[in-house]
N, C-alpha and C positions, 0 to 999 in steps of 0.2 A: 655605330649608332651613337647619340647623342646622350651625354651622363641623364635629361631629364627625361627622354624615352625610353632606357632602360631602366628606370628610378618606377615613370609610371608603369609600366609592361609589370616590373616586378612586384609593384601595391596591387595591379589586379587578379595575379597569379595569387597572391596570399587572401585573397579578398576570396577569390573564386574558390581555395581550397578552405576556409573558413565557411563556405557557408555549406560544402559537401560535406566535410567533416561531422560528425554527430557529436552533436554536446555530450558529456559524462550522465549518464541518467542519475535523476535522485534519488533515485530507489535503487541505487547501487551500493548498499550498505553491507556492514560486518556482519552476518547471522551472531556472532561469538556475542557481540555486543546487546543485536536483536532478543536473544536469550534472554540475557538480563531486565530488558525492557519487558518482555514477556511476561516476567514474572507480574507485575501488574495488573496483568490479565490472568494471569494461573488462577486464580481465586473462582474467577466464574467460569471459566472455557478450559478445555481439552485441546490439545496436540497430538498425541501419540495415536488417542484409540479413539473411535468415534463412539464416544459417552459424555453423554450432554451433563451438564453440571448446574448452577444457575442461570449459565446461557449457554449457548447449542455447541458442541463438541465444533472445532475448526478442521476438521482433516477433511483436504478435496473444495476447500475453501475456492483456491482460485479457478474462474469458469462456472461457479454454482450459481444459480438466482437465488436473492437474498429472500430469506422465509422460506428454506425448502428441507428441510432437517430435519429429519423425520421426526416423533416422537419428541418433539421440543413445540412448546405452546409457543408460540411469536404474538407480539403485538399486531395489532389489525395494519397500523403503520409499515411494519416491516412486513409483514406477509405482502402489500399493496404499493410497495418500491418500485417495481419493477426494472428492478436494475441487476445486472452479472458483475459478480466480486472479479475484481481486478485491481491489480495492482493501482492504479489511480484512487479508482474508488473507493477500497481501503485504505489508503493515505487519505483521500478526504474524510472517512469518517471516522478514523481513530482521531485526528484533530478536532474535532467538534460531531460527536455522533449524534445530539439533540439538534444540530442545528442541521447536517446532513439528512438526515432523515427525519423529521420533528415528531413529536408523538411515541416514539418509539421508544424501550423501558429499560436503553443502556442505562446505568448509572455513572457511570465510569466519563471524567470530567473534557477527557481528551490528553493528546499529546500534542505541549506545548514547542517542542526543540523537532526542528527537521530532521535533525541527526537521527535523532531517538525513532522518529518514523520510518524512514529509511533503514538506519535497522532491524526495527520492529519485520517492517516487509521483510529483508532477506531474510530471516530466521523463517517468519511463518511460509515465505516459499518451499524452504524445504523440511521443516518442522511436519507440513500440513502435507507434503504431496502422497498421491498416492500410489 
């Protein structure tokens, strides 16, 4: 074979294995880290035990419809989300939860750093499971 149909054969063997390949997910974070960030949230939410605090205890968080917690008053906003916590979701609404969901009575500003979010998820993945 010819050095430039071996050259291209092998661009599109790299090409073809780049696009099966799965990118690194971003929500592939440190829980250890996530912890930390958590703390941020300790103030109004729960992890361990489902006991709502100034906002609704998180255990079993992921796969819930948002407003469904028992015994926790929700904003009319969040009760009428219609949306299932998932890892996405919750990355979009710890970085801007007024804007994610508007009307709604987080007060909490968001998180600014991906890192921080990504973390934040792996911890409450297993922080929260149940």
């Amino acid at each position: 074979m010819k050095l430039n149909q071996t050259l291209a054969i092998s661009a599109l063997v790299v090409a073809a294995t780049a696009m099966i390949t799965p990118a690194p997910s971003a929500a592939a974070g440190d829980p250890k880290a996530g912890e930390k960030v958590f703390r941020k949230c300790a103030t109004c939410h729960e992890v361990k035990a489902p006991k709502n605090k100034i906002g609704p205890h998180l255990v079993g968080t992921f796969g819930r419809p948002a407003g469904a917690v028992e015994d926790f008053k929700y904003s009319d906003a969040m009760k009428n989300a219609d949306i299932v916590w998932d890892e996405e979701k919750i990355s979009a609404y710890v970085k801007q939860p007024k804007a994610y969901i508007p009307d709604n009575r987080m007060v909490f500003p968001g998180l600014k750093k991906e890192e921080d979010v990504a973390n934040l998820i792996a911890y409450l993945k297993e922080a929260t499971a149940q």
